[in-house]
C-alpha positions as CSV (number, residue, x, y, z in Angstrom):
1,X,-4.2,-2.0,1.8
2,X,-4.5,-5.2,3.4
3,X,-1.4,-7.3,4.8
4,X,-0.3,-10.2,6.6
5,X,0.1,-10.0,10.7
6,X,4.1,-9.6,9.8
7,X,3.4,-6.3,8.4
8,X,2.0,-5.0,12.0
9,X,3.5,-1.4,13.2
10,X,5.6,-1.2,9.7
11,X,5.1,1.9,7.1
12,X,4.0,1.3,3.3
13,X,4.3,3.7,0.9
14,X,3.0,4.9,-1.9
15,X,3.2,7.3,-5.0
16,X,1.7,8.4,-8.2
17,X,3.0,5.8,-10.5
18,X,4.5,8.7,-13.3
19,X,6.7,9.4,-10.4
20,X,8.7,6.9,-9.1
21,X,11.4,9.5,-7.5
22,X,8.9,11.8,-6.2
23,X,7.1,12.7,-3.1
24,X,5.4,9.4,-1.5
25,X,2.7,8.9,0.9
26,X,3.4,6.5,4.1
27,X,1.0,4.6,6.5
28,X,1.9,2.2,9.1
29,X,0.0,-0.8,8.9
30,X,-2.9,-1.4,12.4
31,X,-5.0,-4.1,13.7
32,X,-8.3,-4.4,12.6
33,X,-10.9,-5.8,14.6
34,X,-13.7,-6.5,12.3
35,X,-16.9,-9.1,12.1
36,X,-15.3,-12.1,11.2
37,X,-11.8,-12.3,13.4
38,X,-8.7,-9.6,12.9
39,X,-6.8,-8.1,9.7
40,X,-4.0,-6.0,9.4
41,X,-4.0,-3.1,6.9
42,X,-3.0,0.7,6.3
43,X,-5.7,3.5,5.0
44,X,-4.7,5.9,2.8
45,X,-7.8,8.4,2.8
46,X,-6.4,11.3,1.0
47,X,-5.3,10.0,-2.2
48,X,-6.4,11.7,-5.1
49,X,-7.6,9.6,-8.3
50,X,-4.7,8.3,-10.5
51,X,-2.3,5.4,-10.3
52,X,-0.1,4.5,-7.7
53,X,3.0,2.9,-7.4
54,X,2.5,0.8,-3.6
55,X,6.7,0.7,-2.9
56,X,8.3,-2.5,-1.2
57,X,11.2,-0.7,-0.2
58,X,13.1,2.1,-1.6
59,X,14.1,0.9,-4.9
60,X,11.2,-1.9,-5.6
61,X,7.7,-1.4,-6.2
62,X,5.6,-4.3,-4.9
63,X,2.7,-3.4,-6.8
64,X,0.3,-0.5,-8.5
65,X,-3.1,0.1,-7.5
66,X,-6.0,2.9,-9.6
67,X,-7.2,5.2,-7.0
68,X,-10.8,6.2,-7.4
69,X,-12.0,9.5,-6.2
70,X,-14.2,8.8,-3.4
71,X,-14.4,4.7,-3.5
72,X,-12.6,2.4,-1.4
73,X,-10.0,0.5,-3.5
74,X,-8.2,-2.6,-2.1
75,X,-4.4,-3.8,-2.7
76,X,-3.4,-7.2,-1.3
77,X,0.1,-7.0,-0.1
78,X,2.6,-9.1,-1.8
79,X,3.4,-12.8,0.6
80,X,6.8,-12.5,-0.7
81,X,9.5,-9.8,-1.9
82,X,8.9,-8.7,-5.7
83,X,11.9,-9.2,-8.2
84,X,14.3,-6.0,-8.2
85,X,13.8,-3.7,-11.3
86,X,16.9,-2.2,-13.1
């Protein structure tokens, strides 16, 4: 999941998307230092293949992402705060 340089040190978290009150999965976003410069971004390497709610905060979801067994999928992190649901 890649992120702006605000996001540095913070957790993201995800969950399977039928699930919004379940279990969720948390990474804290690192620096990157790749080829062309620096990008921020959390890994999330043990996700099995489904759909995934990517959470803002507790209550709002800032986005959902498909999970692919075994291939590197990308989410862009929101540049501002999604509108509340319910």
């Amino acid at each position: 999941m890649r992120t702006g340089r605000d996001r540095y040190g913070r957790e993201i978290e995800i969950s399977r998307a039928d699930r919004a009150g379940g279990a969720r999965t948390h990474s804290a976003v690192r620096e990157r230092v790749v080829r062309d410069g620096v990008l921020h971004s959390a890994g999330y390497p043990d996700l099995p293949a489904r759909l995934c709610t990517v959470w803002w905060d507790e209550r709002t979801p800032a986005g959902a992402v498909r999970v692919a067994g075994g291939a590197v999928v990308e989410f862009v992190w929101p540049t501002s705060a999604p509108a509340r649901v319910g």
